[in-house]
Structure formats: structure tokens, C-alpha cells
C-alpha positions in Angstrom: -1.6 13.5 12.1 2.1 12.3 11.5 2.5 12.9 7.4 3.8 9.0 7.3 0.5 7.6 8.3 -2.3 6.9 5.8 -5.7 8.6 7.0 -9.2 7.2 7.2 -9.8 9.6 4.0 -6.9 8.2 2.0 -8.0 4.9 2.8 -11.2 4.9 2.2 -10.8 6.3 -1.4 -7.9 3.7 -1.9 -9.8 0.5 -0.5 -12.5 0.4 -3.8 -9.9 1.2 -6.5 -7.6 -1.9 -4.8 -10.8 -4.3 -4.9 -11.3 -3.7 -8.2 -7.6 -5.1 -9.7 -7.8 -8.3 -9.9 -5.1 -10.7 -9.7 -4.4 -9.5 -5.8 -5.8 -11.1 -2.5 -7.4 -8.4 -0.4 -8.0 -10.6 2.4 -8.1 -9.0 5.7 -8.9 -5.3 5.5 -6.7 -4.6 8.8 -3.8 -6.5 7.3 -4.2 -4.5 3.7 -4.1 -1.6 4.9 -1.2 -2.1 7.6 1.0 -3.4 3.9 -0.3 0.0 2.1 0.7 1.8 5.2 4.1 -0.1 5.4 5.0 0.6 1.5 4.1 4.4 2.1 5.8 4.6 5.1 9.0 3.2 3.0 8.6 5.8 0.4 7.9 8.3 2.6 10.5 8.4 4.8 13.3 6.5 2.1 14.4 4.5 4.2 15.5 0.9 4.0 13.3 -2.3 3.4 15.2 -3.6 6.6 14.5 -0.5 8.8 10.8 -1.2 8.3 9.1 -1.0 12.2 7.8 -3.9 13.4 4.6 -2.6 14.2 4.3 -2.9 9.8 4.9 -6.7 9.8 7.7 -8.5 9.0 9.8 -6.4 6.8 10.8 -9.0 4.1 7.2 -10.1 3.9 5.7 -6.5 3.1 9.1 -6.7 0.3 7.9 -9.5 -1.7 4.1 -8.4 -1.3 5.4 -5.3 -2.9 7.7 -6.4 -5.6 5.1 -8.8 -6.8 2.4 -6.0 -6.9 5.1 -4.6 -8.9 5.4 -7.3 -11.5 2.0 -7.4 -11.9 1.5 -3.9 -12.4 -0.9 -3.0 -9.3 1.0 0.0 -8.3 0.8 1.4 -12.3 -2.8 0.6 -12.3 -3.7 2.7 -8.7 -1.9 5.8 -9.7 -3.5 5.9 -13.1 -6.9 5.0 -11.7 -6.3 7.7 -9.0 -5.2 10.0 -10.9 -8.2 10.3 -13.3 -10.5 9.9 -10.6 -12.3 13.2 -9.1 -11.2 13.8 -5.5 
């Protein structure tokens, strides 16, 4: 597996700790996890918000998604929550 793509595992233990924060819209399952896979690939591969593939969505779209997870405090709230959990 490419080390930039989320796996089915990673997901899957992702996907419950997401649905419990509230104040986000998980709406479509596909779509979710295509923006998680986005932001990763992002940080990941440190490359600019702009050079975002297109098979990810519209790059400017997954930005604001993701800086308004950031002001809410989603991204604190998944690495503490994964980070206590057991794997």
C-alpha cells in the first residue's frame, strides 16, 4: 500500500471516534473519508493546499473543511481521543 493512503484499518478505527464529536457533519461516508484522506495526503507528502490531486476534491473546499475543523478543535480532540485509546 502507498504510505499516503489511509487503510481500511485506519479508517475503520477513525470513523467512530469522528461520529462521536459533535459539532461536524459526517454526511456521506465516501465523501469523509476521501477529505481525511485529502488532509493526510497534505501532511504527508507537505505539499501545497493548491497541489492537492483532483481525485481529493476541490482543493480549496477540503482547505476550509479543514481550517474550520481547526477552529473548532476536531483535529485536537482525534489525536487526544486516539491517543488514549488501545490499538
Amino acid at each position: 500500500m502507498n504510505r499516503l493512503e489511509m487503510s481500511d484499518h485506519e479508517w475503520f478505527r477513525l470513523l467512530p471516534q469522528l461520529k462521536n464529536i459533535t459539532g461536524i457533519c459526517i454526511g456521506n461516508l465516501d465523501n469523509l473519508r476521501r477529505f481525511i484522506a485529502a488532509v493526510l495526503w497534505i501532511l504527508r507528502s507537505g505539499a501545497q493546499w493548491r497541489t492537492l490531486p483532483k481525485s481529493y476534491g476541490k482543493w480549496n473546499s477540503v482547505f476550509k473543511r479543514f481550517s474550520r475543523w481547526c477552529e473548532i478543535g476536531v483535529w485536537d480532540r482525534l489525536l487526544k481521543n486516539l491517543s488514549h485509546s488501545t490499538l
